[in-house]
C-alpha positions in Angstrom: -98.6 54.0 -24.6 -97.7 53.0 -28.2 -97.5 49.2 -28.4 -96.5 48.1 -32.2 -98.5 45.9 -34.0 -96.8 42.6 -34.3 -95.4 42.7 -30.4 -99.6 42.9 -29.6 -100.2 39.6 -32.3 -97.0 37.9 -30.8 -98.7 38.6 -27.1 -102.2 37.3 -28.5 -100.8 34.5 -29.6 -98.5 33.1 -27.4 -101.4 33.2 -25.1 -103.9 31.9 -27.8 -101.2 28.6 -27.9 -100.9 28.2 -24.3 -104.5 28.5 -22.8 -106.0 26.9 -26.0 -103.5 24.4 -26.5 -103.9 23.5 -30.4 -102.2 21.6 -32.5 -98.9 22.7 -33.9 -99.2 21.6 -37.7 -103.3 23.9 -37.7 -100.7 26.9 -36.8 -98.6 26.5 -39.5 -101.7 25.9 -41.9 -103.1 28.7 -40.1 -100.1 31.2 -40.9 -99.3 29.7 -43.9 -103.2 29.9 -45.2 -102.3 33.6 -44.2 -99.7 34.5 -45.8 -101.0 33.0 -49.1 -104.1 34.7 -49.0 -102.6 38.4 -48.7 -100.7 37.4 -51.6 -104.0 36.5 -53.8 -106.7 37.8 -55.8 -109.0 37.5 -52.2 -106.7 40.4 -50.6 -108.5 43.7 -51.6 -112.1 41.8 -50.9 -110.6 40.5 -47.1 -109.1 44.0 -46.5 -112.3 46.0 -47.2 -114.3 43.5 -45.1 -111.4 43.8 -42.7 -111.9 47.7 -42.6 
């Protein structure tokens, strides 16, 4: 079964938000703080400690 990659992080979260029940505004710093970090100097040093 083939299961695409941002269906399982949507399925991972949405039950991360309801059992866990965090704030809303640490998500958006959360994703945000994502998003900013694939874009920086960090991203090859994250992706080989990633891999």
């Amino acid at each position: 079964m083939d299961v695409p990659l941002w269906f399982a992080l949507l399925c991972v979260g949405v039950l991360g938000v309801k059992l866990i029940r965090p704030p809303w505004w640490l998500i958006g710093v959360l994703v945000l703080g994502g998003f900013l970090l694939a874009d920086s100097v960090f991203a090859p040093a994250v992706d080989g400690f990633v891999k």
